[in-house]
C-alpha positions in Angstrom: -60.6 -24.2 -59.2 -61.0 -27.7 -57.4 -61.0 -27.6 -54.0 -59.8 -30.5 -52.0 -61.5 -32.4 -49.4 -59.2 -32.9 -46.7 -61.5 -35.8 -44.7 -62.3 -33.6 -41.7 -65.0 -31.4 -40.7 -65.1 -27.5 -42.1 -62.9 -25.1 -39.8 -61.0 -28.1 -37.9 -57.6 -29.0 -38.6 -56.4 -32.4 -39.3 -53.8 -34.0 -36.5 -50.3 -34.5 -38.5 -50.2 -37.7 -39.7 -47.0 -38.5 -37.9 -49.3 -37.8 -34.5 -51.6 -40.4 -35.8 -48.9 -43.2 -36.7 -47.4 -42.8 -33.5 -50.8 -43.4 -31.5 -51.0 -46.3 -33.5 -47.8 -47.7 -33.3 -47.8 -46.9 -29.1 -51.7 -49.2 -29.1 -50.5 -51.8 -31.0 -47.3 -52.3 -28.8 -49.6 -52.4 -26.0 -51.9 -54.7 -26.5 -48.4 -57.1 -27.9 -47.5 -56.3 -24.9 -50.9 -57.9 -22.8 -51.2 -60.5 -25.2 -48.1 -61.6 -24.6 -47.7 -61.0 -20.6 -51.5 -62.9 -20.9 -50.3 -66.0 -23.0 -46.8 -66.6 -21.0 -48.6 -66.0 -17.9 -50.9 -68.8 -18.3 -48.4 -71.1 -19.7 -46.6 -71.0 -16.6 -49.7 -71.5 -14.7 -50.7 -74.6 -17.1 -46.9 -75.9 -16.5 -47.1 -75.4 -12.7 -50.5 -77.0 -12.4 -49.6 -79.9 -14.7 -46.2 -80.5 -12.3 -48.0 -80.1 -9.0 -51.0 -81.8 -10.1 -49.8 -85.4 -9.6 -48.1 -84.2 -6.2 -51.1 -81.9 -4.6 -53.9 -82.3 -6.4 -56.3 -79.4 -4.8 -53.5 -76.4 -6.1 -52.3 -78.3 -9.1 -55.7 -78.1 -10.6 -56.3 -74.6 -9.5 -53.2 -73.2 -11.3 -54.6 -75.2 -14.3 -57.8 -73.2 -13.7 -56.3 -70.0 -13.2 -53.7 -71.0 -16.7 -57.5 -71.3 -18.6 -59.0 -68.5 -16.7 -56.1 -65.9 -17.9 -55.5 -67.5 -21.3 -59.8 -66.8 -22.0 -59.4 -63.1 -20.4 -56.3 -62.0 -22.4 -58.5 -61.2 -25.4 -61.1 -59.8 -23.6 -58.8 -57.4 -21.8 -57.5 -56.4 -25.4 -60.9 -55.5 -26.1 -61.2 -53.5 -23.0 -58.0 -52.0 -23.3 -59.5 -51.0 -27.0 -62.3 -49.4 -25.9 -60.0 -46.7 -23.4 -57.8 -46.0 -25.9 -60.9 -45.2 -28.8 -62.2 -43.2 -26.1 -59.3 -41.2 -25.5 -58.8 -40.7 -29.3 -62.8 -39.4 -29.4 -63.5 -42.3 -31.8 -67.2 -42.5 -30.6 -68.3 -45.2 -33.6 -65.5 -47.9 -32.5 -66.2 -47.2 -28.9 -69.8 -48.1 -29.6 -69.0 -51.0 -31.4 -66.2 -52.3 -29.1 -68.3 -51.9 -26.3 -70.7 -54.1 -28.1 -68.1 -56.7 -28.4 -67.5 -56.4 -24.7 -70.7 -56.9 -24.0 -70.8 -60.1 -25.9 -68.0 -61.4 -24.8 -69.1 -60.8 -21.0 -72.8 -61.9 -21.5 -71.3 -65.5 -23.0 -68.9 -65.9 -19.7 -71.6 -65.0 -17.3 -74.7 -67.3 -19.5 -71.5 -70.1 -19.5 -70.9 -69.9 -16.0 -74.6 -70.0 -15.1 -75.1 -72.8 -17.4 -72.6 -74.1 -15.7 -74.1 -73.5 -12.2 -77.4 -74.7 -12.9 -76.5 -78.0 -14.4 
C-alpha cells in the first residue's frame, strides 16, 4: 500500500486549505489597499505642488517632494508589510528573504541620500 505524502511534517496536521486561501486573499487586499492609498496619496500631493508651485514656491515644491517621497515608500512599505504578515504565518524562509529585500531597499535610500549629501 502507497502511502501519501501530504507536504507537511510527520505528526502535524495541515491547516484547511480554505484557512490558507483566506489568509491569502485578506494579504493581498491589503497591500491593494497600501498601494493604492500610497499611489493616490502622492498624486494629490504631485497635483497640489504643481498648482501652488507657481503661487508659493517654498510649499509647492515641498508637496512635490513629499508626492516623490510617498510614491518611492509605497513599495517599500509593501515589503514591510510582507515581512509581518510571513512572520505571523511562521514562514521563516520568506521572512529571511524579504528581510533581505528590505534591507536592500533601505541601504540604496540611505547610500542615495548620502551620495546626495556629500556631493
Amino acid at each position: 500500500m502507497a502511502r501519501e505524502h501530504s507536504g507537511t511534517p510527520s505528526g502535524t496536521a495541515a491547516p484547511p486549505p480554505e484557512a490558507d486561501d483566506e489568509s491569502v486573499r485578506r494579504l493581498e487586499q491589503l497591500i491593494a489597499r497600501v498601494l493604492r492609498l500610497g499611489v493616490w496619496g502622492s498624486a494629490a500631493l504631485l497635483v497640489a505642488g504643481a498648482a501652488l508651485g507657481p503661487l508659493v514656491p517654498v510649499p509647492g515644491s515641498a508637496l512635490s517632494a513629499a508626492g516623490l517621497l510617498l510614491l518611492i515608500a509605497t513599495p517599500v512599505l509593501r515589503v514591510a508589510i510582507s515581512i509581518a504578515v510571513f512572520a505571523r504565518q511562521g514562514d521563516r524562509a520568506f521572512v529571511l528573504v524579504t528581510s533581505g529585500v528590505l534591507a536592500l531597499l533601505l541601504t540604496s535610500f540611505l547610500l542615495g541620500l548620502l551620495g546626495r549629501a556629500g556631493g
